[in-house]
N, CA, C and O of each residue as an XYZ file, in Angstrom:
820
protein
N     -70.598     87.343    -49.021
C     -70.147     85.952    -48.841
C     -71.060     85.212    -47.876
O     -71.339     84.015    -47.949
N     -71.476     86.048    -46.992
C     -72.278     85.382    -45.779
C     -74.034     84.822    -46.528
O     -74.842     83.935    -46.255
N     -73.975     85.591    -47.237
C     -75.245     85.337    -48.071
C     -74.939     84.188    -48.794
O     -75.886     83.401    -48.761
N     -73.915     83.751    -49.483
C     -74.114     82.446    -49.916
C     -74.157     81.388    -49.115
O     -74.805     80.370    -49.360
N     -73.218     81.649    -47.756
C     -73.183     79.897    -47.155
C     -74.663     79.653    -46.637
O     -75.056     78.515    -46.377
N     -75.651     81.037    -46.468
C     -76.799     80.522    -46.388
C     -77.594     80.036    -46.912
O     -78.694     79.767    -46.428
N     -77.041     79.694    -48.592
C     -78.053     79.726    -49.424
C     -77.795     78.026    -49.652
O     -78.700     77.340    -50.128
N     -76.819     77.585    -49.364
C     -75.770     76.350    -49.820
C     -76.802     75.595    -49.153
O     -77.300     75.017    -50.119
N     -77.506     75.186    -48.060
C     -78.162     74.376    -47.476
C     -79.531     74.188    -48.332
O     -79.776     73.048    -48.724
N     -80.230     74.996    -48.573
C     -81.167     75.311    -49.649
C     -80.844     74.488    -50.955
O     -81.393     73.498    -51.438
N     -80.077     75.020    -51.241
C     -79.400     73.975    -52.938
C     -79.044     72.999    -52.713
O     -79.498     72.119    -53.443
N     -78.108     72.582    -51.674
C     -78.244     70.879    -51.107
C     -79.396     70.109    -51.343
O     -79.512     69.221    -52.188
N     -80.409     70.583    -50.387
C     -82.011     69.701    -50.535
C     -82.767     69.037    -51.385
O     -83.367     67.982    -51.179
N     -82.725     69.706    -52.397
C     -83.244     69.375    -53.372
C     -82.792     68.445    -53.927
O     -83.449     67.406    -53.985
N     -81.027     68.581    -54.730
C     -79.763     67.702    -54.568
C     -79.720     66.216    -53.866
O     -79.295     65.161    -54.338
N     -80.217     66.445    -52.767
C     -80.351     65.164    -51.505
C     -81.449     64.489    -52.098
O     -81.283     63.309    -52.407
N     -82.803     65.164    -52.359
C     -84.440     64.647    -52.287
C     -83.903     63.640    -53.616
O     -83.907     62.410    -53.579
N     -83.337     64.688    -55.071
C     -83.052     63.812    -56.023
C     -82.168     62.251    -55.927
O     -82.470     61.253    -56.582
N     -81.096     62.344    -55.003
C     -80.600     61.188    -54.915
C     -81.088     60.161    -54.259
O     -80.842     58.988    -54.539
N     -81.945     60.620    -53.173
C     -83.164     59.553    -52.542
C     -83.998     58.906    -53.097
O     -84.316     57.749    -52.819
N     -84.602     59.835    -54.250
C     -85.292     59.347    -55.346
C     -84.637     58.860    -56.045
O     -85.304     58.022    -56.652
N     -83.633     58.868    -56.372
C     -82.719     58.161    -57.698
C     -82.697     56.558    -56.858
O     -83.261     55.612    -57.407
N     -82.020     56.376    -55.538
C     -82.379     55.147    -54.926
C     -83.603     54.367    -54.651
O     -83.812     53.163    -54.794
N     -84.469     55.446    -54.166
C     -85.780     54.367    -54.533
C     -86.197     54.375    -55.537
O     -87.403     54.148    -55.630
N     -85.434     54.633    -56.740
C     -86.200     53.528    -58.185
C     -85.297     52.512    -58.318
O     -85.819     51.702    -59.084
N     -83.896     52.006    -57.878
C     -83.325     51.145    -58.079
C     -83.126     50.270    -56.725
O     -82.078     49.760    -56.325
N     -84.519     50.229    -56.078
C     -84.304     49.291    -55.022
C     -84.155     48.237    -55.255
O     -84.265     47.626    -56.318
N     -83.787     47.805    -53.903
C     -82.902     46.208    -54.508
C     -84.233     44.972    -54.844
O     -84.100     43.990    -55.574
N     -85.145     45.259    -54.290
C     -86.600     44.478    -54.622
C     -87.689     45.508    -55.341
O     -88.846     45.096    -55.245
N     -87.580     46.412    -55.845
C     -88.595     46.731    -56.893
C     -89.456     46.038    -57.702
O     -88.935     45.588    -58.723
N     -90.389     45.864    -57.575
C     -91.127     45.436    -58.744
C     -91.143     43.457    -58.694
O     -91.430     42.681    -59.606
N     -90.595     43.072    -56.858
C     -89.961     42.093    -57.161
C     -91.811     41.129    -57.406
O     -91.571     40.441    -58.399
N     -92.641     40.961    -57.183
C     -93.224     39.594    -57.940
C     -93.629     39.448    -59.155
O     -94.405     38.575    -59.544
N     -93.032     40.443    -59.917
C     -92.980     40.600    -61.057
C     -91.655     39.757    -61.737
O     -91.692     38.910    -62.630
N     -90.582     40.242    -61.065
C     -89.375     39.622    -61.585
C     -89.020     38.248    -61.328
O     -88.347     37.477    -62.013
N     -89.772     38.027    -59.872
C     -89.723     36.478    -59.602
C     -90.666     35.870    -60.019
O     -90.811     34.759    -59.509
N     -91.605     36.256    -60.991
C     -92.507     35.186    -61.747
C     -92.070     35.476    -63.028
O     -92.386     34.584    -63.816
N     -91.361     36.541    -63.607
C     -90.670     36.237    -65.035
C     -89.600     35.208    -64.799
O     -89.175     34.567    -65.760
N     -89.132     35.004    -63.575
C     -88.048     33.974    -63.502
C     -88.453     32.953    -63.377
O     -87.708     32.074    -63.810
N     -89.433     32.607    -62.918
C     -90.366     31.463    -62.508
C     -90.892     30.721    -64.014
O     -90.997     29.573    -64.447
N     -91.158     32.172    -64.528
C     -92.025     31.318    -66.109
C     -90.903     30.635    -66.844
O     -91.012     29.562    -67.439
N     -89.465     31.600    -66.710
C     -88.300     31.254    -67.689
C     -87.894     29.531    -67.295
O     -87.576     28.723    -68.168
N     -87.988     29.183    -65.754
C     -87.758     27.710    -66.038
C     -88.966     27.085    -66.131
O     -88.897     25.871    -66.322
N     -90.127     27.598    -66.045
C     -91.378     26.479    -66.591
C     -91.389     26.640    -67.776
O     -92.506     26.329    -68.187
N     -90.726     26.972    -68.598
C     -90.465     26.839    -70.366
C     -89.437     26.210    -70.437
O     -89.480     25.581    -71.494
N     -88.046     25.913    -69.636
C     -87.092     25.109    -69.903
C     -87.680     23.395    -69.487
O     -87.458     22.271    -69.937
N     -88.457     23.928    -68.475
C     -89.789     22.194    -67.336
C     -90.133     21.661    -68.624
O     -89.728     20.582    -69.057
N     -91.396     22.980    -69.606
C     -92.118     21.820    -70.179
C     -91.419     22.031    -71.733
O     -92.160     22.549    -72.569
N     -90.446     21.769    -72.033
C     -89.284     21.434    -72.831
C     -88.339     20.440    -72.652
O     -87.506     19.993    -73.440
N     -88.569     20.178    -71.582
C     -87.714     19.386    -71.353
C     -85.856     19.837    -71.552
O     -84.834     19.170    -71.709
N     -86.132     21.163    -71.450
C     -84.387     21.702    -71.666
C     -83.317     21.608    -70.674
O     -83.649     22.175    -69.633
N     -82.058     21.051    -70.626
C     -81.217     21.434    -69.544
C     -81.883     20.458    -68.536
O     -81.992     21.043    -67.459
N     -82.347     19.254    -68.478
C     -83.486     18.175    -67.695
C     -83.839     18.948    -66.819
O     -83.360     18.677    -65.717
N     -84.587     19.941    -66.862
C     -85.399     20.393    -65.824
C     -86.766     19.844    -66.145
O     -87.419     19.852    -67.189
N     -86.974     19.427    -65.095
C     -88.704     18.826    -64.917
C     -89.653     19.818    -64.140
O     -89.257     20.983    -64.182
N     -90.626     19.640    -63.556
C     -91.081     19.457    -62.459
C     -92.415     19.166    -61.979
O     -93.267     18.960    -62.844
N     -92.828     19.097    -60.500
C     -93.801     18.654    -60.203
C     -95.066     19.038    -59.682
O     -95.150     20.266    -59.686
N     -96.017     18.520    -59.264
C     -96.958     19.641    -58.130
C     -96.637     19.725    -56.816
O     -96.107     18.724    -56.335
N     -96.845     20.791    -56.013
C     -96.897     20.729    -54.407
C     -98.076     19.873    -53.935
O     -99.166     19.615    -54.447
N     -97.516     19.539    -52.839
C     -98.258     18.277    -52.695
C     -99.818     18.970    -51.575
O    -100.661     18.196    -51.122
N     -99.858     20.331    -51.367
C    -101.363     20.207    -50.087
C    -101.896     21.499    -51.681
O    -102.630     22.437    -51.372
N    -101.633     21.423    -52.567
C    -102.690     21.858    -53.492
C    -104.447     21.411    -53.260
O    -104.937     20.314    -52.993
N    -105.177     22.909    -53.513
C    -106.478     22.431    -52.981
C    -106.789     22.923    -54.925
O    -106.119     23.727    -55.573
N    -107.869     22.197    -55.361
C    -108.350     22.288    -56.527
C    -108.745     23.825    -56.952
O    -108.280     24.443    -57.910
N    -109.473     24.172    -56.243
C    -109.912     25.597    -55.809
C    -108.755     26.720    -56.118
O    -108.578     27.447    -57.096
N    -108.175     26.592    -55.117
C    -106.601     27.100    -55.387
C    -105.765     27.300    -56.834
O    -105.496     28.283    -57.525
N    -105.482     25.802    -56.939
C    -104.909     25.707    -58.440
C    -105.534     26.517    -59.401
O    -104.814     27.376    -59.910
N    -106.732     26.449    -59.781
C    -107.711     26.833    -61.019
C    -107.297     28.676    -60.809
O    -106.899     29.363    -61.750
N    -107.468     29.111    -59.638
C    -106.945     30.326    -59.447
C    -105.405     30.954    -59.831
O    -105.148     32.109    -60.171
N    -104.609     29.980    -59.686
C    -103.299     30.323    -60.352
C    -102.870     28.881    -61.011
O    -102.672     27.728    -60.630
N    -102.846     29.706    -62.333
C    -102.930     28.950    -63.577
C    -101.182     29.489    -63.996
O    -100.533     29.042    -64.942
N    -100.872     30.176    -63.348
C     -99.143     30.883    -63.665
C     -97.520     30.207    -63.160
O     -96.426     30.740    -62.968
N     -97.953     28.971    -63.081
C     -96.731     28.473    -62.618
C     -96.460     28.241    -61.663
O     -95.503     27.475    -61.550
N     -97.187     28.799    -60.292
C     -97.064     29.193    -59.215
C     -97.074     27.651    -58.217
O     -96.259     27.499    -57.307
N     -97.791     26.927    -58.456
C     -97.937     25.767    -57.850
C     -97.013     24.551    -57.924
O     -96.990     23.642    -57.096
N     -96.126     24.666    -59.206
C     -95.153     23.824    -59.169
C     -94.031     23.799    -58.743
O     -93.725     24.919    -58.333
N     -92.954     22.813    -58.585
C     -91.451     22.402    -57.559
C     -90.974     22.487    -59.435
O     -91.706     21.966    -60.276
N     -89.898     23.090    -59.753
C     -89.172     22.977    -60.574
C     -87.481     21.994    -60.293
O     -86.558     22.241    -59.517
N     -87.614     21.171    -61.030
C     -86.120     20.141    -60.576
C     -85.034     20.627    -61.690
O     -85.300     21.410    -62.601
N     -83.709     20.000    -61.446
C     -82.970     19.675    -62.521
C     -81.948     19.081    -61.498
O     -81.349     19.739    -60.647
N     -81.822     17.485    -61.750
C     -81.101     16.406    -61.503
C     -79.945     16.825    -62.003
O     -79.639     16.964    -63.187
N     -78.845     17.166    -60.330
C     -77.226     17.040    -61.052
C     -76.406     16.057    -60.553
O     -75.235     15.897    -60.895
N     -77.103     15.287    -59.618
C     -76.389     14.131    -59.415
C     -77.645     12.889    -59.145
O     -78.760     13.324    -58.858
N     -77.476     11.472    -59.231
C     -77.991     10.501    -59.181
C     -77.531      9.523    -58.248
O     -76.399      9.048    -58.335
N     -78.393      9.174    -57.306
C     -78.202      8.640    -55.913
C     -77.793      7.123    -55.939
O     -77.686      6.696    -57.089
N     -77.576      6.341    -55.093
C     -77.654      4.844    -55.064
C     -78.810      4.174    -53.912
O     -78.673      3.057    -53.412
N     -79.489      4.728    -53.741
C     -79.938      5.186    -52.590
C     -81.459      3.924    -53.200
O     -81.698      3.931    -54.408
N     -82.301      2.996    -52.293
C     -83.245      2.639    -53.212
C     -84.468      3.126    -52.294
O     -85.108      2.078    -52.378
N     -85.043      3.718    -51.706
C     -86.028      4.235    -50.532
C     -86.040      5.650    -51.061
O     -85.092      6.250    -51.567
N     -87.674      6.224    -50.796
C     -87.852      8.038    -50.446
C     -88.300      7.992    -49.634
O     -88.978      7.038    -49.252
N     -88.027      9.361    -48.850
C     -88.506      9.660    -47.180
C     -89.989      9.924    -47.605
O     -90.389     10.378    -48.677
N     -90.658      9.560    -46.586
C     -92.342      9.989    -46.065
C     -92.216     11.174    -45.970
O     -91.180     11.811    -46.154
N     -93.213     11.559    -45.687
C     -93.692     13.236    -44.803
C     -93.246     12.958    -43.080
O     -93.057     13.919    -42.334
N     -93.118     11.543    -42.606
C     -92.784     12.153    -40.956
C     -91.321     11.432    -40.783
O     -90.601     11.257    -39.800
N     -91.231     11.185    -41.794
C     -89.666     11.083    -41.805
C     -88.567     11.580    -41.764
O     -88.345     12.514    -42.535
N     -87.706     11.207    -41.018
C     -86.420     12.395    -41.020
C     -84.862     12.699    -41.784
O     -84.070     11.759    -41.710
N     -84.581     13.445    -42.214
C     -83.724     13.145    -43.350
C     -82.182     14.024    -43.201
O     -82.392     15.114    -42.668
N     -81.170     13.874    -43.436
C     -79.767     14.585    -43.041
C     -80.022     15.200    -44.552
O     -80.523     14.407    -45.349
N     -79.705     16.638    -45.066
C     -79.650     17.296    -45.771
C     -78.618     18.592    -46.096
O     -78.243     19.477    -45.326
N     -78.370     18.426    -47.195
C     -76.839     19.396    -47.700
C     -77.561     20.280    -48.580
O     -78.111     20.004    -49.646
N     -77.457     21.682    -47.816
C     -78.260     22.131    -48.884
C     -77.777     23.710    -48.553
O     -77.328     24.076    -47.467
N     -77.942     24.434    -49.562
C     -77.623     26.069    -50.126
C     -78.962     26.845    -50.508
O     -79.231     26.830    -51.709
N     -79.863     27.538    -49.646
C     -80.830     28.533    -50.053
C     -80.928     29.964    -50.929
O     -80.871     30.886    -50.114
N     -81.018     30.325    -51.891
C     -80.712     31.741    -52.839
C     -82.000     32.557    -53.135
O     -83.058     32.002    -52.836
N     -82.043     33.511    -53.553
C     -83.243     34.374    -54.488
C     -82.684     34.384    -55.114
O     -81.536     33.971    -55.279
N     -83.760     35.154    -55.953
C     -83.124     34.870    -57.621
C     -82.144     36.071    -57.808
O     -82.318     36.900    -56.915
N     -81.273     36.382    -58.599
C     -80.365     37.169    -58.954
C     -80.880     38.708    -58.919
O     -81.998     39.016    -59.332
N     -79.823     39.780    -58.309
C     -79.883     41.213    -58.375
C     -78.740     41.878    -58.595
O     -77.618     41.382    -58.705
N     -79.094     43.204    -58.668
C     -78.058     44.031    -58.668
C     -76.761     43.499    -57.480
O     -75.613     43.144    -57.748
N     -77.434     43.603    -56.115
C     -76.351     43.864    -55.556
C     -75.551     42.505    -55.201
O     -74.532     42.631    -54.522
N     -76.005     41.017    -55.679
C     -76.234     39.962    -55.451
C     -76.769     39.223    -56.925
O     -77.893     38.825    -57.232
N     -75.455     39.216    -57.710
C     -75.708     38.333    -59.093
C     -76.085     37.231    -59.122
O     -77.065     36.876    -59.777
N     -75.416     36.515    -58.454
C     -75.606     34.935    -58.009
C     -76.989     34.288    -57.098
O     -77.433     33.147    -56.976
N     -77.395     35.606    -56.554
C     -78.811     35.397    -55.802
C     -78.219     35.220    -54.127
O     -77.271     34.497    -53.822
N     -79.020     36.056    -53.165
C     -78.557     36.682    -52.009
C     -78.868     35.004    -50.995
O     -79.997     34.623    -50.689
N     -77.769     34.367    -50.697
C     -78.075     33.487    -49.930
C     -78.652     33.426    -48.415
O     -77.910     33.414    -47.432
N     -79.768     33.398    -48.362
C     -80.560     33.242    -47.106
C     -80.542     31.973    -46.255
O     -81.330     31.853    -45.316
N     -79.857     31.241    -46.496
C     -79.281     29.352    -45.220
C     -78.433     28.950    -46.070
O     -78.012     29.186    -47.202
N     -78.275     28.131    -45.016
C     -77.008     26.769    -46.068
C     -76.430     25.923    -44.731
O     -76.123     26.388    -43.633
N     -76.393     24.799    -45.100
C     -75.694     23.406    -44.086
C     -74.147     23.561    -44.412
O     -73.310     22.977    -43.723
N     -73.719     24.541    -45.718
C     -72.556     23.965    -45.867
C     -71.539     24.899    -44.749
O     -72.032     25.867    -44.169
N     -70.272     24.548    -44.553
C     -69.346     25.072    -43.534
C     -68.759     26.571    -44.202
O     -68.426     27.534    -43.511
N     -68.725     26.531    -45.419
C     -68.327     27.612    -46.272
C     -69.401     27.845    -47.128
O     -70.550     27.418    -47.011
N     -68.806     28.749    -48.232
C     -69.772     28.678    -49.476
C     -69.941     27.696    -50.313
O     -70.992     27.315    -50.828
N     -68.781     27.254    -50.450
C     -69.148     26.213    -51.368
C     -68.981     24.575    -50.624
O     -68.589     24.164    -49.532
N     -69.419     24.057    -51.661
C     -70.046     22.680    -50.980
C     -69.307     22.024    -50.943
O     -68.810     21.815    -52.050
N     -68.583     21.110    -49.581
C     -67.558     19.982    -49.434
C     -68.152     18.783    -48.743
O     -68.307     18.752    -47.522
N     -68.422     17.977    -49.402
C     -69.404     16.652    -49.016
C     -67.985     16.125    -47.807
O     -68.293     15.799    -46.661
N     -66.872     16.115    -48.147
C     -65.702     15.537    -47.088
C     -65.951     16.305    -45.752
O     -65.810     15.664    -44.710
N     -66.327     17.686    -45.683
C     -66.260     17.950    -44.609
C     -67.667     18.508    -44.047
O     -67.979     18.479    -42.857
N     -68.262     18.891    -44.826
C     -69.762     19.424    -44.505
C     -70.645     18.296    -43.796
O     -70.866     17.166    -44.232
N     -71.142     18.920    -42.485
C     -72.491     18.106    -41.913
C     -74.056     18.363    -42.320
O     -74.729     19.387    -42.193
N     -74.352     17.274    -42.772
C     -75.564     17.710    -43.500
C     -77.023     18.100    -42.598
O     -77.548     17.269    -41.857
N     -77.494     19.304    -42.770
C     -78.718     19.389    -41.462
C     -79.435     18.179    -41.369
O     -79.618     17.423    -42.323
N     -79.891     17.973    -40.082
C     -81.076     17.291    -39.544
C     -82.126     17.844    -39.537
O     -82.337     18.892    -38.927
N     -83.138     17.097    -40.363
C     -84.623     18.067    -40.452
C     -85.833     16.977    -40.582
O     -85.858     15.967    -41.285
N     -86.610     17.373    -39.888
C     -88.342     16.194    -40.585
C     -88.290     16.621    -41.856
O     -87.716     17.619    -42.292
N     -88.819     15.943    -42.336
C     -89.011     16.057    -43.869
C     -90.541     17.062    -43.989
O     -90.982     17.774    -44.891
N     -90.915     16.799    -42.977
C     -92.960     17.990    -42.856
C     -92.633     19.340    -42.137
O     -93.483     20.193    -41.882
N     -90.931     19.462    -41.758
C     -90.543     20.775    -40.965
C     -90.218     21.697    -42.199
O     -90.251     22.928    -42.194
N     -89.856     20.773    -43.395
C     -89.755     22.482    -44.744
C     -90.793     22.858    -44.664
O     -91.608     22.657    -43.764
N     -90.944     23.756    -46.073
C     -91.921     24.556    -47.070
C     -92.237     23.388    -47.992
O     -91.584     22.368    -48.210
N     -93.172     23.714    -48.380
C     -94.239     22.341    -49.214
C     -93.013     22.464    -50.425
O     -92.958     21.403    -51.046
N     -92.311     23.183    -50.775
C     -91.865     23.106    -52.214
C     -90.324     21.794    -51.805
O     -89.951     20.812    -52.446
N     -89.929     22.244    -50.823
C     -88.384     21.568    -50.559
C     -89.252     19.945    -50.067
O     -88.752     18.885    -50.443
N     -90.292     19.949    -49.385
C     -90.725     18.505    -48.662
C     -91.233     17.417    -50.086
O     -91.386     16.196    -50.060
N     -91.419     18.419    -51.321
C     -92.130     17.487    -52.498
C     -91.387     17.048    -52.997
O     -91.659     16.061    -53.680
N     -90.284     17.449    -52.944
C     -88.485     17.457    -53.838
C     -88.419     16.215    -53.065
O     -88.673     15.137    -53.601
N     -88.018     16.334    -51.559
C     -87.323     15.346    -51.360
C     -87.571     14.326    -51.302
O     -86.734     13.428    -51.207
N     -89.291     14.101    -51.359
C     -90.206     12.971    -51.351
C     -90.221     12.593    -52.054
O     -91.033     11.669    -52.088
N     -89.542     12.795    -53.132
C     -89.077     12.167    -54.472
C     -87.388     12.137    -54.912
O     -86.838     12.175    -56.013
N     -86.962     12.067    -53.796
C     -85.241     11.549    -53.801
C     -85.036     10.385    -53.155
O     -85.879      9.771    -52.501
N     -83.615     10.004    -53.391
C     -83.382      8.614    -52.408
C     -81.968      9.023    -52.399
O     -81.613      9.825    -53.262
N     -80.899      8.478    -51.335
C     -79.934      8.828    -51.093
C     -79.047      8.702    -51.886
O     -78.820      7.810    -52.703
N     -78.253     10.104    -51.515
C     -76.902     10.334    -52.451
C     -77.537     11.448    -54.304
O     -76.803     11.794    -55.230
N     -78.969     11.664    -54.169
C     -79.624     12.490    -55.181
C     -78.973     14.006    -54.844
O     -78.672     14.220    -53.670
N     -78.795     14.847    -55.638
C     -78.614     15.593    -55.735
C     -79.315     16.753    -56.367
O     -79.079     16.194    -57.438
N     -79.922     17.787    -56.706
C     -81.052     18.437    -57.097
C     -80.989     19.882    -56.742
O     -80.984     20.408    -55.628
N     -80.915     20.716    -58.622
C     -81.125     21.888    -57.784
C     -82.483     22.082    -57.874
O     -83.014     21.381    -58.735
N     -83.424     23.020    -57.084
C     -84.813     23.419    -56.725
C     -85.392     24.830    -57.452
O     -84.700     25.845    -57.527
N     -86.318     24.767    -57.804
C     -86.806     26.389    -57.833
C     -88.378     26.284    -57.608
O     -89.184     25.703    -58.335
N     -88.688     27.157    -56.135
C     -89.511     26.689    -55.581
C     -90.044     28.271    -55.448
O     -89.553     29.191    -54.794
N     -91.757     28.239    -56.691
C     -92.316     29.385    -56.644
C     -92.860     29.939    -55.281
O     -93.122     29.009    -54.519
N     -93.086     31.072    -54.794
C     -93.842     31.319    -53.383
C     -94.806     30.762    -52.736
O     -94.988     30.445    -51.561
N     -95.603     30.670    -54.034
C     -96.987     29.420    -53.955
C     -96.826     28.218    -52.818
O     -97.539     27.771    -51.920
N     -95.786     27.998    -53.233
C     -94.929     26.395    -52.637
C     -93.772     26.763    -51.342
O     -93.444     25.845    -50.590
N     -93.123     28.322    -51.127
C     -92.538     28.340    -50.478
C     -92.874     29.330    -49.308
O     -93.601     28.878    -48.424
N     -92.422     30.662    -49.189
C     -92.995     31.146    -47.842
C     -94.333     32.196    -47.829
O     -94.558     32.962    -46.892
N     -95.133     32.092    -48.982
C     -96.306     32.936    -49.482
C     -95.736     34.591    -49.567
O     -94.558     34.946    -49.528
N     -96.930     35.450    -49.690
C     -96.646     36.879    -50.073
C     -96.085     37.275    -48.852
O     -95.250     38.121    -49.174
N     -96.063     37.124    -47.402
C     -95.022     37.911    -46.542
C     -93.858     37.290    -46.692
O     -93.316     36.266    -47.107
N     -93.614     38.803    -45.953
C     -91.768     38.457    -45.421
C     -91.719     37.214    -44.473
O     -92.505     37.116    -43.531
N     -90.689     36.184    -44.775
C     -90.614     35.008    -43.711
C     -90.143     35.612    -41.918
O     -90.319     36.825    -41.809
N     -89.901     35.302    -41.333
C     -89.931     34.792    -39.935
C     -88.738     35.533    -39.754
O     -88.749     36.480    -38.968
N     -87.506     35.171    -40.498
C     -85.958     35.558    -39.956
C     -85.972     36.992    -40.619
O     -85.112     37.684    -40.073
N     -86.554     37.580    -41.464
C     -86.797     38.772    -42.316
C     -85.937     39.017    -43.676
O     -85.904     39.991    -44.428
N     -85.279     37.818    -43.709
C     -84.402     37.553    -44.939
C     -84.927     37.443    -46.232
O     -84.205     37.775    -47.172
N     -86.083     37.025    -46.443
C     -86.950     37.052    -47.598
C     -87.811     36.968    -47.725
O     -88.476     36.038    -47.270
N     -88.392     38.195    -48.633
C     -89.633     38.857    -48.862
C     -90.358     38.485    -49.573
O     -89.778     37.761    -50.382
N     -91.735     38.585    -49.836
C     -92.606     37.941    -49.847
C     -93.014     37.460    -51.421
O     -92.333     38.307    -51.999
N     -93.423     36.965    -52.130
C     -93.680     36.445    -53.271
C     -92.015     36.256    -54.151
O     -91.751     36.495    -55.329
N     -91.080     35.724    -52.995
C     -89.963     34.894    -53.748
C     -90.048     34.031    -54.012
O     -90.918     33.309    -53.525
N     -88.954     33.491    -55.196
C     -89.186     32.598    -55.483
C     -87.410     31.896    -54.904
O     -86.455     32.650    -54.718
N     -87.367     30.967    -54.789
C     -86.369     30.180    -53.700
C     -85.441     29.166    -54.623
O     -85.899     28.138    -55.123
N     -84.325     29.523    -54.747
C     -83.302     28.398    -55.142
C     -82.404     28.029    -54.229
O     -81.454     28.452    -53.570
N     -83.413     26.562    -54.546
C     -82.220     25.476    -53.135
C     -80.738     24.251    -54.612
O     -80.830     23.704    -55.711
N     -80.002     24.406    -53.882
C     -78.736     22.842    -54.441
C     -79.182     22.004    -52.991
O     -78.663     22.447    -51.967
N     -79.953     21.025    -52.872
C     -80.157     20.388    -52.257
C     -79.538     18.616    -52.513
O     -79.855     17.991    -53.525
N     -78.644     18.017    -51.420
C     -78.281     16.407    -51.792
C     -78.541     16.110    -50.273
O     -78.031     16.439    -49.202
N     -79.964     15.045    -50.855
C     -80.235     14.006    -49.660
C     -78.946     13.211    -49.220
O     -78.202     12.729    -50.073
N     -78.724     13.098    -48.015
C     -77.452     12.100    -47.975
C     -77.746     10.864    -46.880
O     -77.185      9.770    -46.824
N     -79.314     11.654    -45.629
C     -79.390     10.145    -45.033
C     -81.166     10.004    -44.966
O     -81.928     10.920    -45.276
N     -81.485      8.983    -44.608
C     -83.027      9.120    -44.836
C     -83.067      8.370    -43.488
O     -82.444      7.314    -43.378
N     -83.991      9.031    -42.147
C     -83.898      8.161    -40.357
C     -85.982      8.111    -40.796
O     -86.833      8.983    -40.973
N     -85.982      6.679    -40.798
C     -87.523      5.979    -40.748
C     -88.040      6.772    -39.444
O     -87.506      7.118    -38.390
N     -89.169      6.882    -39.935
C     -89.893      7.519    -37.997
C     -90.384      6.344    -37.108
O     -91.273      5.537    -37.379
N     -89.603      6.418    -35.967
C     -89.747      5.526    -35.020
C     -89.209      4.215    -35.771
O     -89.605      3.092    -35.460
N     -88.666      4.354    -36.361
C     -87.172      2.908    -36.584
C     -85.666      2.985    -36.468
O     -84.950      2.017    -36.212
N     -85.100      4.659    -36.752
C     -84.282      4.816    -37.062
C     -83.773      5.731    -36.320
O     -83.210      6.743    -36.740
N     -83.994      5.331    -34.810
C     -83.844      6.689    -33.632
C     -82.331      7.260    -33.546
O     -82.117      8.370    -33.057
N     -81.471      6.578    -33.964
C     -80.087      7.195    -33.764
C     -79.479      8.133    -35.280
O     -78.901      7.850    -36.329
N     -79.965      9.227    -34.684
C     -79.320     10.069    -36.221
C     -78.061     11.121    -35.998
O     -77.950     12.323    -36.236
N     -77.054     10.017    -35.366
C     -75.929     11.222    -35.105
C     -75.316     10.586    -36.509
O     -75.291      9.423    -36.913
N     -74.832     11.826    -37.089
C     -74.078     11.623    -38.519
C     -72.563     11.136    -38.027
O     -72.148     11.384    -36.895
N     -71.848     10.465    -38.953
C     -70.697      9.464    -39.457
C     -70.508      9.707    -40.673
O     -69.666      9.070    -41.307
């Protein structure tokens, strides 16, 4: 008997090594700039279709050089307008803007809906009655969220899909929340637009 419980640790190991390995093939980012540029291509075929009104545009500090090098989608702000503003002005680049907005990756295993990395709202979901919308320069985003909004006017609403190209490049960002060649879904609604150096009082009402 004593001979087996010694042997039990032995047959474990192997047992263990396999299930370690069984997890690192189903990591939760495997293979990810692969999957976030098949997701990337799937709405630049709905963009230039015009399907579901998704549009979209270029980032705006594109160097020519650059572009010609990625020819894959990578450089564009993908839109789709779900609400329409009354709003008749777009913010500048040093302009400052109150913003309602929800940050995601794209969908996984452990995180269907896509693992939310920020959000202005008070909960998950979005209550314009009670939610305060962040205060931000409009030149303090990522080139992909600053091109969006430079093309809103208040009360727009917009969801985003903003390739890496445009959002935090191949590293991991700053807070360590998302890794590198993501691609970024914002629900973004402009709600105030503060002129630079006209519009010094931006406490929200």
């Amino acid at each position: 008997m004593k001979k087996l419980f010694y042997l039990l640790p032995f047959l474990a190991t192997p047992l263990a090594l396999g299930s370690c390995q069984e997890n690192e093939e189903e990591g939760e980012y495997d293979n990810w700039q692969a999957r976030n540029q098949h997701y990337v291509d799937s709405i630049a075929r709905l963009a230039d279709n015009g399907t579901d009104g998704w549009t979209k545009m270029v980032g705006y500090t594109l160097v020519d050089s650059v572009e010609r090098k990625n020819p894959n989608n990578n450089h564009y702000v993908y839109i789709q307008k779900l609400e329409n503003g009354t709003g008749t002005e777009y913010p500048l680049f040093n302009d400052s803007i109150r913003l309602h907005y929800l940050g995601r990756l794209i969908p996984t295993a452990s995180y269907p809906q896509g693992y939310i990395f920020g959000k202005s709202y008070s909960t998950y979901t979005f209550n314009e009655a009670t939610d305060v919308p962040a205060l931000m320069g409009v030149n303090g985003n990522i080139v992909g969220v600053a091109t969006a909004v430079m093309h809103m006017v208040e009360g727009d609403r917009w969801k985003l899909v903003v390739p890496y190209y445009v959002g935090y490049g191949t590293s991991i960002n700053t807070t360590g929340s998302i890794p590198g060649y993501s691609a970024l879904i914002f629900d973004v609604k402009l709600a105030r637009i503060y002129k630079y150096k006209i519009d010094t009082n931006t406490t929200w009402h």
